[in-house]
VEXVOLO-141715 format. One line per field, with one value per residue (C-alpha): x, y, z; residue in one letter. Coordinates in steps of 0.02 Angstrom, whole numbers, always signed. Layout:
// VEXVOLO-141715
c1 c(X/...)
c2 c(Y/...)
c3 c(Z/...)
code c(a/...)
//
This chain:
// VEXVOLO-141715
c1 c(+0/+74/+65/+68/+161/+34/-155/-223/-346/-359/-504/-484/-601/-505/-413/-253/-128/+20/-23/+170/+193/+71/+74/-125/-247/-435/-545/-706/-811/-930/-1030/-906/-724/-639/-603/-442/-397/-228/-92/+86/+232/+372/+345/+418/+553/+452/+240/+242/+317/+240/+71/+124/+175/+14/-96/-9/+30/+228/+184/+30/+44/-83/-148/-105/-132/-57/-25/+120/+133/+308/+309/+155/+171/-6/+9/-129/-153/-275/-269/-390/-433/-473/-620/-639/-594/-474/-427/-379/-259/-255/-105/-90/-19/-158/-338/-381/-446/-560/-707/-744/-936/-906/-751/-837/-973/-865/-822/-1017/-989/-923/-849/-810/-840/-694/-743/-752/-599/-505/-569/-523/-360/-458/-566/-719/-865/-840/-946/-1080/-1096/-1219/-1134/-1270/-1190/-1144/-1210/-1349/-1414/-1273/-1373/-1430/-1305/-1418/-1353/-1398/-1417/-1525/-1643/-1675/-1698/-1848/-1920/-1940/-1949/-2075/-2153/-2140/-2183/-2146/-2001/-2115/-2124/-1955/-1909/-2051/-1947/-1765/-1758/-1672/-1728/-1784/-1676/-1583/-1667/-1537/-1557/-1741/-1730/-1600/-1723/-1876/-1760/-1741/-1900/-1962/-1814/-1892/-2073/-1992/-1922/-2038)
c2 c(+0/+171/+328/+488/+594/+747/+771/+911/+977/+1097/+1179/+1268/+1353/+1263/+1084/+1065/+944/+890/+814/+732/+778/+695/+492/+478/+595/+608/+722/+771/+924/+1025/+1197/+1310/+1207/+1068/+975/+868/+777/+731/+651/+631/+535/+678/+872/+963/+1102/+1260/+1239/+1406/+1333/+1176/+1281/+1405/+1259/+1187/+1335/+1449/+1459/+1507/+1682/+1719/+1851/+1818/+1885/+1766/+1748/+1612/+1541/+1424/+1325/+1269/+1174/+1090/+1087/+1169/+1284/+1350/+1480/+1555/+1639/+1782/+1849/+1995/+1981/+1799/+1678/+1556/+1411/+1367/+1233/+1161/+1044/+962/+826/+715/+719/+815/+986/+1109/+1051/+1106/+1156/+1364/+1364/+1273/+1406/+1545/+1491/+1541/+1700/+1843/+1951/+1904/+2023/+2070/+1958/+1810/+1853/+1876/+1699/+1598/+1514/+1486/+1367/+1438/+1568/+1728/+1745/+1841/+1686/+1549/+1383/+1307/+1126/+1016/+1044/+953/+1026/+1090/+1178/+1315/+1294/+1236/+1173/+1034/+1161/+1280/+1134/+1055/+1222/+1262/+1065/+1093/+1284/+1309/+1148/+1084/+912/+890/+929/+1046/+1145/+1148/+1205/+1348/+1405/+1370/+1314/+1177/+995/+1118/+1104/+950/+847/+748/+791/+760/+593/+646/+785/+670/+567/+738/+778/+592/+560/+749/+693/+529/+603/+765)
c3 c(+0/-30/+82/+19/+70/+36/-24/-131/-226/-375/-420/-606/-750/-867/-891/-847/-957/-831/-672/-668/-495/-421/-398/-394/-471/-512/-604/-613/-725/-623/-692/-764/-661/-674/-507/-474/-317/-311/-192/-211/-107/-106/-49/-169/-133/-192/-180/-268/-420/-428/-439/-566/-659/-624/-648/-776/-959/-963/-1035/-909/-802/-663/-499/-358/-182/-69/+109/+166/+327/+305/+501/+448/+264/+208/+34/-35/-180/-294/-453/-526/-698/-670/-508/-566/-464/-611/-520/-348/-262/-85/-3/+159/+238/+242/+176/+315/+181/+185/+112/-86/-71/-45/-166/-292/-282/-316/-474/-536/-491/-596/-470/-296/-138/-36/+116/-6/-89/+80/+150/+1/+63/+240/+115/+222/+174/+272/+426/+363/+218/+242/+213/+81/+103/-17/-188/-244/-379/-498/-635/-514/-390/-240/-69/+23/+181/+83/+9/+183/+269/+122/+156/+347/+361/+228/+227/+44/-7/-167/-313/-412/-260/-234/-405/-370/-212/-258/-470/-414/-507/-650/-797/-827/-687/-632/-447/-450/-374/-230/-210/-184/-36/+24/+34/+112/+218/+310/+316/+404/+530/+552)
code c(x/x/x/x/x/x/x/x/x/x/x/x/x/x/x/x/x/x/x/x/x/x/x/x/x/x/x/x/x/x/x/x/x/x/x/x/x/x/x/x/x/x/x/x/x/x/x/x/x/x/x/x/x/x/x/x/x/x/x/x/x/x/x/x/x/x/x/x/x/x/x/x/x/x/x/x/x/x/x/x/x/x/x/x/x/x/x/x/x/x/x/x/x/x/x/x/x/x/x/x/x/x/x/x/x/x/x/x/x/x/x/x/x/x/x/x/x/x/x/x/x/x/x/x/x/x/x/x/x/x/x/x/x/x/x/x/x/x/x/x/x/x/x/x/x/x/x/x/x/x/x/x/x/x/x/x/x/x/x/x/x/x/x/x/x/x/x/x/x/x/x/x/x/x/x/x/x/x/x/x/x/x/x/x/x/x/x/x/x/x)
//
């Protein structure tokens, strides 16, 4: 079995070609980002680098911001076009990260707010921000926090009424059926 000897992940608007630094590596296309978790077995000598590398066409010029924890080996970064958030990349130790939810939503926006911007490398919404939980339905961007509050707090019993309140289930209807447990997992219980 191998160990790694770090965990990451990038978050990016577009592809990226060379993952040769890391040992394992998965991807996955969301709305408007492609998502990458990767691992490798040796820290490398400069994070910086490795991300430009990563994240950068040799002749960009880009607008970073980024955070390293050399005693406990954290490095995070994230790059802007402009007030877009372009891609994003998180490294720790172990799989201990923050969780991808909030990041992932900034990446429907075009323009981020200051507080956002400033709590990107904490991989947490700013204080003010509602957490909306993990996203459930991707078309429109809804939360698993934000569907179950509208279930209990307004009482809806069906996936028509949810798309009423909140759109989601109401374009490609993917999340229709996850919606439906939603909804009968809170009648169960309520």
């Amino acid at each position: 079995m191998c160990e790694p000897g770090w965990h990451g992940f990038i978050l990016s608007r577009r592809g990226i070609l060379h993952l040769k630094y890391a040992a394992y590596w998965a991807r996955s296309r969301g709305k408007g980002l492609w998502r990458y978790e990767i691992a490798g077995l040796e820290q490398p000598a400069d994070w910086a680098e490795r991300a430009r590398s990563l994240l950068c066409s040799k002749d960009e010029k880009a607008n970073w911001i980024e955070y390293f924890d050399t005693a406990q080996t954290h490095y995070r970064a994230a790059r802007f076009s402009g007030e877009k958030l372009e891609s994003c990349l998180f490294i720790g130790p172990d799989s201990s990260l923050p969780s991808r939810e909030w990041l992932i939503s900034l990446f429907q926006k075009d323009q981020l707010s200051q507080q956002e911007r400033a709590s990107i490398l904490t991989g947490e919404p700013p204080v003010k921000q509602e957490d909306t939980g993990k996203i459930i339905c991707s078309c429109f961007n809804v939360g698993e926090k934000t569907i179950l509050a509208a279930i209990t707090g307004k009482d809806l019993s069906t996936t028509n009424e949810l798309g009423e309140q909140l759109q989601a289930g109401t374009n490609c209807g993917s999340c229709v059926p996850e919606l439906q447990e939603m909804i009968d997992n809170c009648q169960q219980s309520g």
